[in-house]
N, C-alpha and C positions, 0 to 999 in steps of 0.2 A: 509214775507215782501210784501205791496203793493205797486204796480205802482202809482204814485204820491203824495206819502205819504212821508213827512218830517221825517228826523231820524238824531241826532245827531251822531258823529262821535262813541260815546259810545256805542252807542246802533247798529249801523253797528259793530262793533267790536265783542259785546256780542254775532249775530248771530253766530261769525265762519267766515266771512270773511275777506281774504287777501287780502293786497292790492298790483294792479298789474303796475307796471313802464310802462307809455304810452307817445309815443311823437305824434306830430301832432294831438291829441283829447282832446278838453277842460274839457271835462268829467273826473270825481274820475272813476275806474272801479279796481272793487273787485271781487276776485274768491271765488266759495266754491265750492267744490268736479265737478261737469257738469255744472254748472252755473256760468257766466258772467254775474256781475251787474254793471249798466250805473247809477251815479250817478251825477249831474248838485249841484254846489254852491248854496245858498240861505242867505240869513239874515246876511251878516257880516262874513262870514267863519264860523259858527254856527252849520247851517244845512244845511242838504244834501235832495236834490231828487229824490227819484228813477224814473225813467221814461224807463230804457228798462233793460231783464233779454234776455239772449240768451244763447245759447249750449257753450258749452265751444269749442267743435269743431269748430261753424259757426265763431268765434272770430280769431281763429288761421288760416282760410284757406287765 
């Protein structure tokens, strides 16, 4: 997956991504195995953008 690259919900899905219950962040954020991905709304509820991927560590401290 790239950084500002559109992906519908399907296609987040097909990677292996879960999805992670967040308050206070307007962001989707999805786990996979050491990765945290930042996903922002687009198009009508449609599409998604990724814009940031971090450690799964740096997310929980």
């Amino acid at each position: 997956m790239k950084i500002n690259e559109l992906y519908s919900l399907n296609e987040i899905k097909e990677q292996g991504l879960t999805e992670y219950p967040v308050k206070d962040i307007k962001a989707k954020v999805y786990v996979n195995g050491i990765k945290v991905y930042f996903f922002e709304l687009i198009d009508s509820q449609t599409n998604y953008r990724l814009y940031s991927v971090i450690n799964k560590r740096s997310f929980f401290l």
